[in-house]
N, C-alpha and C positions, 0 to 999 in steps of 0.2 A: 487266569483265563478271562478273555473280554465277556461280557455280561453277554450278548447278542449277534455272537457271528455269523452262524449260519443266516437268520433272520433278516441282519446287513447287507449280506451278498445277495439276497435276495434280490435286492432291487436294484442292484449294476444293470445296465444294461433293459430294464424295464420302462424306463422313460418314453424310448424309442418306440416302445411295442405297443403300448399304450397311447403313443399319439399316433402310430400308424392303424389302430385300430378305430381311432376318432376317425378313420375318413370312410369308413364303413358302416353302416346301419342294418341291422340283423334282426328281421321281422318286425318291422316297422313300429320300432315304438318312437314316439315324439319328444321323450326327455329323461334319459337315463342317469345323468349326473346326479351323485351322491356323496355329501366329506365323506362317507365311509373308504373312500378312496387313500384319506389320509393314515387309513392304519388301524381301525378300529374305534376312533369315539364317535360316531357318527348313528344317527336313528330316525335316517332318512327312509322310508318305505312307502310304500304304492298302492296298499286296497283302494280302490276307489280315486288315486289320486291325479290320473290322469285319464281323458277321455279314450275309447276303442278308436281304434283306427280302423276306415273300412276294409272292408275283406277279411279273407282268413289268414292271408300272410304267405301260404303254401300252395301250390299250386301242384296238380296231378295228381296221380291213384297213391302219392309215398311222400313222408314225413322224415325228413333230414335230422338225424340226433348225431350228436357226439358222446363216446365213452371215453374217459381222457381217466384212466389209472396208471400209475407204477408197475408194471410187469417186467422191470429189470431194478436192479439196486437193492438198497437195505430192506425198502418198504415194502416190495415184493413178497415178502413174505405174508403181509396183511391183504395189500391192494389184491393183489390176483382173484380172490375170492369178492370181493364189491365188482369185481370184473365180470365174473363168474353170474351170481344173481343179477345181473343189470340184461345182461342177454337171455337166462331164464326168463325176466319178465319181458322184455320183449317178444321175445313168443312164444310168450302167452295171449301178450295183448293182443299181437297178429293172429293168431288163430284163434281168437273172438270178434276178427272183424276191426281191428285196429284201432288208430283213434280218430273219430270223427270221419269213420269208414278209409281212412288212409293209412297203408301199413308202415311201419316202422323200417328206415334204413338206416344201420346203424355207423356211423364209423370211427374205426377206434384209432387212437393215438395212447403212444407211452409217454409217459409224464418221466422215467427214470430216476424217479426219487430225488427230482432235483425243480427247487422250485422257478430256476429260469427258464428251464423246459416246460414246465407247465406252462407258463405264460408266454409262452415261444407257440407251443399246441394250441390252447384255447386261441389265440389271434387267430392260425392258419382256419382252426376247425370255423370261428364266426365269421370270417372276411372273407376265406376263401374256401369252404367246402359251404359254407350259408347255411349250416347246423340250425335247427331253431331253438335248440335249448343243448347245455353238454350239462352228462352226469358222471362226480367224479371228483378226485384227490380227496386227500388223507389228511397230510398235517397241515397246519396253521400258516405256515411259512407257505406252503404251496398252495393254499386260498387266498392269503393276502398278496400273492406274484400274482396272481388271475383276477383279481378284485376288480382295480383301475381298466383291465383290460377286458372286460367282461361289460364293466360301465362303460368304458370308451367306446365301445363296437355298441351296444345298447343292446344285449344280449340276455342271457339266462343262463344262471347256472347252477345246479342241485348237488349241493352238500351232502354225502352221508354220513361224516363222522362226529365222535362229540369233539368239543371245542373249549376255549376257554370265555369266552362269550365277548361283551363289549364292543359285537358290530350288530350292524343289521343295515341290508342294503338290500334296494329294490329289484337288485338285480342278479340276489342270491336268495336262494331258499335252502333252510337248513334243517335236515331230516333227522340229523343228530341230536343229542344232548347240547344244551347249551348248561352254564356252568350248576345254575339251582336247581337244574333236571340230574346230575352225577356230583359232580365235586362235593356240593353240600347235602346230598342224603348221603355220600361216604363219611363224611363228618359228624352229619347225626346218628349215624352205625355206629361209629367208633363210641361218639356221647355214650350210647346205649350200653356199650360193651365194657365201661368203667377203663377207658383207655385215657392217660395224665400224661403222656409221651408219647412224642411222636418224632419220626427222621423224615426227610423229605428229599426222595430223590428224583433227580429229571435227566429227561435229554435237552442240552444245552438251546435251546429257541424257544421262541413264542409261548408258544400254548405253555408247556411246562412253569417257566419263568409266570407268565401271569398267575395260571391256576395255583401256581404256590405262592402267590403272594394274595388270593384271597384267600387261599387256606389259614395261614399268619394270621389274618386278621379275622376269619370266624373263629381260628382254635382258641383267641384269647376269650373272645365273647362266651367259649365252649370250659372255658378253664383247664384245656390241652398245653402244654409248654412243648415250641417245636427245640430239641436236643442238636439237631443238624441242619443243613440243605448242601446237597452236594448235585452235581451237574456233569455229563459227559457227553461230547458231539454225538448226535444221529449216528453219524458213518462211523464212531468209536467204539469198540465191544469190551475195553479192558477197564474194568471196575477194582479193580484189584486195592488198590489205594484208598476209593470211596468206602468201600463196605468195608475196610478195617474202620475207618472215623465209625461205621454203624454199628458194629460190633463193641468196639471199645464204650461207643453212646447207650447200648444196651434199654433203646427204646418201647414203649409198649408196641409197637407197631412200628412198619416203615411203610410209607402211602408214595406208591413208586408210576409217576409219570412220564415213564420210560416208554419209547416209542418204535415199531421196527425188530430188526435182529439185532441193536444193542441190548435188548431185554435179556437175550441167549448168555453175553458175557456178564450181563450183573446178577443173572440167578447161577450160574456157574459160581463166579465168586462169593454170593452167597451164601450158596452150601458150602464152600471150600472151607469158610472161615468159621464154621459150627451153627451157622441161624438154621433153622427153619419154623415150623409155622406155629411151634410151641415155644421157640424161641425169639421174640423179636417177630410177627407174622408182617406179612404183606395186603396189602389192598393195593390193587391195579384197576387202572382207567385203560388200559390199551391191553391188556392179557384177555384174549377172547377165546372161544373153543378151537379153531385152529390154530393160536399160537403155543397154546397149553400141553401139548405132544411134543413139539417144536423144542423145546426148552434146553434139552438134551439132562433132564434132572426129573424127579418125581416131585411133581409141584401140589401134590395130594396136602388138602387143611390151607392152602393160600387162599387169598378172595378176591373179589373183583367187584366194582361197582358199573354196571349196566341199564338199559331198556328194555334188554331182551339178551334171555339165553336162549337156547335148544331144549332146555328142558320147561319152557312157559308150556302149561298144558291148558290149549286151545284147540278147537275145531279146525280154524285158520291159518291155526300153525302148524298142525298135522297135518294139511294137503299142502303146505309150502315145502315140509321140512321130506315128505313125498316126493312131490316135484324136483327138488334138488337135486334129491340124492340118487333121483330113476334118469336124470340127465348127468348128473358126476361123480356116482359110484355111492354106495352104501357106507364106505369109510370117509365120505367128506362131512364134516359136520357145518350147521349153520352160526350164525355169530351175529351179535349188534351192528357191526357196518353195513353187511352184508343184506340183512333183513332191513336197515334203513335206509340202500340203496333200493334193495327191490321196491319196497316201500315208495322212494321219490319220482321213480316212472308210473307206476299209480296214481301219484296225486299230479304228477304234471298232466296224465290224461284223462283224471276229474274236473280238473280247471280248466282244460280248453274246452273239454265239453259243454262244460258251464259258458262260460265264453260264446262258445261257437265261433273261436277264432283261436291262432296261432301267435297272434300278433303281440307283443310285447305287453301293451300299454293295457288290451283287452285280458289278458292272463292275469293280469297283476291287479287288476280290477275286479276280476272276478274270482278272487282267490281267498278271501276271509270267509271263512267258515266250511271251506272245501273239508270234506273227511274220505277215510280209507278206513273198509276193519282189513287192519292189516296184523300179520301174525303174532306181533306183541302185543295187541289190544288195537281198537277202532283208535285214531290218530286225527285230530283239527287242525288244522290251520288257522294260526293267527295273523290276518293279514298287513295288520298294523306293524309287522316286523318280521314276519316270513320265516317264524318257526312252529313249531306244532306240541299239542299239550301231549308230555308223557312220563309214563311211570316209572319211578327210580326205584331197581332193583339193586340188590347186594347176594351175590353168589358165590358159594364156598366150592372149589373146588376136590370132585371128588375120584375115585381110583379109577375111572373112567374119562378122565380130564373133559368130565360134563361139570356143571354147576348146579348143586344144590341150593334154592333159594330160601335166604334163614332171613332175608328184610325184605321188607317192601313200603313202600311210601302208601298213604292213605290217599288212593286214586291218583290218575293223570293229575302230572305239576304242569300248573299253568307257566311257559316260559317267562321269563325275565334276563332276557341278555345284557341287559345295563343294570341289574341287582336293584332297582330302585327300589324292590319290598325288605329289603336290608339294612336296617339303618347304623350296623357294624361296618358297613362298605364306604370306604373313601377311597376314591381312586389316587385319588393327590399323597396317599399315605404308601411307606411299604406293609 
């Protein structure tokens, strides 16, 4: 199987979109180029870096946003619900008066679970609907399809999910987990848990592929021996093959970076072949309280490493997980994307306010030290790389496919998307 295929296809056909996005300028910022355009090694960012442009950028009683999710394909299964919370907070922030007394118009676009689509959407919504900021997509591959063209149009775009880390660009803000906010408290859980084995399973792209290969290299520092790594396409569900090599590897654990409704075929196959959570357990990065039902299996004793479940018991998180559910039914439950998407129209409309402008260069300026108490705990912004400090949770899933939380990190993790407080970390190594 090629190391990188879906990741590869990503970028057919983006060249084009990306220079046609260069001939457009999206709320007037002066200098949006970033190497983060190359792929990820890049830690080019903006507090302060470039001067306000006059004005506000917006003009009339209404504020142009883009929601640009998956609501059809594998991811849909995730996406829908970051869909979901992005237009709860919207109005809410409209019926408080909006931002900068200008109400939110939202317009949405389907990403279709494919990352040339994203990048096909993000051009139309900055060039030609004049979005002043979109909020949205899921995996790796479909941020780094929007990246270049998000810098090329001179745009903004808000992240909700976690990541594998190793970008930061000024013309992304990331509301998720970056890798030393999830990956490595899943690591130090495991330390904790007397775990000497470990299997490593992915969806074949980006994110997986990275996060496991700093996994590799914190488990030695950890004295964890990883037994497997095995990989299956996005749009693939039949694990049948892989979870025999997991079975037969008879690991302390399998830490599964499986994305989408490929998850559905590998806990199928799973149980089929005698694992479950006494045998051989799981920890997941992408199992959230709406995929955990979904399963089509009783995923009761699995784990999951997070920011935020539904069961964080807060003030803030009981009027969110309120609101949700008196606007999409008492059986929807809330989740980490979801809450870090609500979350990132929040903090876009603390920063302009701060600002007092819409405008690219002024946002970005005024964005270091922006905070939200938002329903997993109050949230900073660090504006030296435009992600925000938070706390890494570990939740056992229980007979109610909620999360019981049995870890927790000692306060908000200050990010680090280029690991530099790691001196286990070489990127040049696998």
């Amino acid at each position: 199987m090629s190391k990188e295929p879906l990741f590869r296809r990503t970028f057919v056909g983006l060249a084009a979109i990306a220079a046609a996005a260069l001939l457009a300028t999206a709320c007037g910022s002066s200098d949006a180029t970033s190497d983060a355009a190359s792929g990820g090694s890049s830690e080019t960012t903006g507090a302060g870096a470039a001067k306000s442009t006059a004005g506000t950028c917006v003009e009339g009683d209404t504020v142009k946003l883009g929601f640009l999710n998956s609501t059809s394909g594998p991811m849909a299964i995730s996406e829908q619900t970051v869909r979901d919370s992005l237009i709860l907070a919207a109005e809410e922030i409209n019926a408080s008066g909006g931002i900068m007394g200008k109400k939110i118009k939202y317009i949405e676009e389907d990403g279709q679970s494919t990352p040339t689509v994203f990048a096909e959407k993000i051009n139309k919504l900055l060039t030609q609907d004049k979005v002043s900021a979109v909020f949205g997509g899921w995996t790796s591959a479909s941020r780094k399809a929007m990246l270049p063209v998000v810098e090329g149009a001179k745009g903004l775009l808000f992240y909700p999910v976690q990541y594998e880390g190793l970008e930061a660009s000024k013309n992304i803000y990331y509301t998720g987990a970056t890798t030393n906010q999830q990956i490595i408290p899943a690591m130090d859980f495991l330390k904790s848990k007397g775990v000497k084995t470990l299997f490593l399973a992915g969806s074949d792209y980006v994110f997986p592929r990275t996060a496991n290969k700093i996994i590799k290299q914190y488990a030695k520092t950890l004295g964890i021996q990883i037994v497997g790594e095995e990989y299956v396409p996005l749009d693939k569900n039949d694990w049948t093959t892989q979870v025999a090599k997991i079975a037969a590897a008879k690991p302390d654990f399998v830490f599964n970076t499986i994305n989408g409704s490929s998850n559905v075929g590998f806990i199928k196959a799973y149980y089929e072949a005698g694992l479950g959570p006494n045998k051989s357990p799981i920890i997941s990065v992408s199992i959230a309280e709406e995929e955990a039902p979904a399963m089509g299996a009783n995923v009761t004793g699995q784990y999951a490493a997070w920011n935020y479940f539904q069961s964080v018991e807060s003030p803030n998180n009981s009027k969110f997980i309120k609101a949700f559910q008196s606007k999409y039914g008492t059986n929807r439950p809330t989740s980490d994307p979801m809450e870090a998407a609500y979350t990132s129209l929040y903090l876009y409309k603390n920063i302009v306010e701060k600002a007092k402008s819409f405008c690219v260069d002024a946002v970005n300026a005024a964005s270091d030290g922006v905070s939200f108490d938002a329903p997993e705990g109050t949230v900073t912004l660090d504006g030296s790389n435009h992600h925000i400090a938070k706390t890494g949770l570990i939740g056992q899933i229980n007979a109610k496919n909620q999360f019981d939380v049995v870890w927790k990190s000692n306060g908000p993790i200050k990010p680090d998307p280029f690991l530099k407080g790691y001196t286990w970390w070489d990127p040049t190594k696998e």
